[in-house]
N, C-alpha and C positions, 0 to 999 in steps of 0.2 A: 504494500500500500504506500503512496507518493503523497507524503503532507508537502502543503504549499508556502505552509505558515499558521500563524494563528489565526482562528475567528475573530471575525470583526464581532464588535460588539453591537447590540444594536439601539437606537437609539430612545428611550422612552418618553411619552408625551410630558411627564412633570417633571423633568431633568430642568436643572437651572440653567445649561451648558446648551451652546448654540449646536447642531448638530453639524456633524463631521463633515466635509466638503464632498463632493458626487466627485468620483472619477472622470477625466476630461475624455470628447469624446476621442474614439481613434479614428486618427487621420486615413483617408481613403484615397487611393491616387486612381486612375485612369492609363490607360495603355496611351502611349504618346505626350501625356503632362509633362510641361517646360517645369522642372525640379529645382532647389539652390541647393545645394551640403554646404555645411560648415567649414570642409577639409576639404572637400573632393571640388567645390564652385558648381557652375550650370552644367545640367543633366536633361536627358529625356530618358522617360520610363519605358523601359522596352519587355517584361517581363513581370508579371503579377501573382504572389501565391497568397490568395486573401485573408488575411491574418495574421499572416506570419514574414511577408520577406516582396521588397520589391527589387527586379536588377534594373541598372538606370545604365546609362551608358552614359558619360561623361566626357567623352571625345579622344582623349588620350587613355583610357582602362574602363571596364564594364566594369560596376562592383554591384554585391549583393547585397543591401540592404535590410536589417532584419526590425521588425515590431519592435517597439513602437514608434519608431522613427525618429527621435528626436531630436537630431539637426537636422531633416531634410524637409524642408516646405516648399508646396504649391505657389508656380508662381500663376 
């Protein structure tokens, strides 16, 4: 059996405490979307595995990008 972590707790209505903030949504690309990376600069998305991983081709190296993307935004 694969634990992930601990349970969230959940939040109850007479808590004095603002509740926990909603996970952001995840970022979705498109086959062809003009990409920026952090590292890598402008890209187009050439390959999509939904959830888990997009390849972008960046002009000089193709790289694999994996969930949740977090330097690569839509431009």
């Amino acid at each position: 059996m694969k634990r992930t972590g601990p349970a969230r707790r959940r939040h109850l209505p007479t808590s004095p405490f603002d509740p926990p903030p909603a996970a952001p949504p995840a970022k979705e690309f498109a086959l062809q979307d003009q990409v920026t990376h952090d590292k890598y600069g402008l890209g187009k998305v050439l390959e999509i595995d939904p959830g888990r991983a997009v390849l972008v081709d960046f002009g000089t190296r193709k790289v694999k990008i994996l969930a949740p993307f977090a330097k690569l935004f839509k431009l």
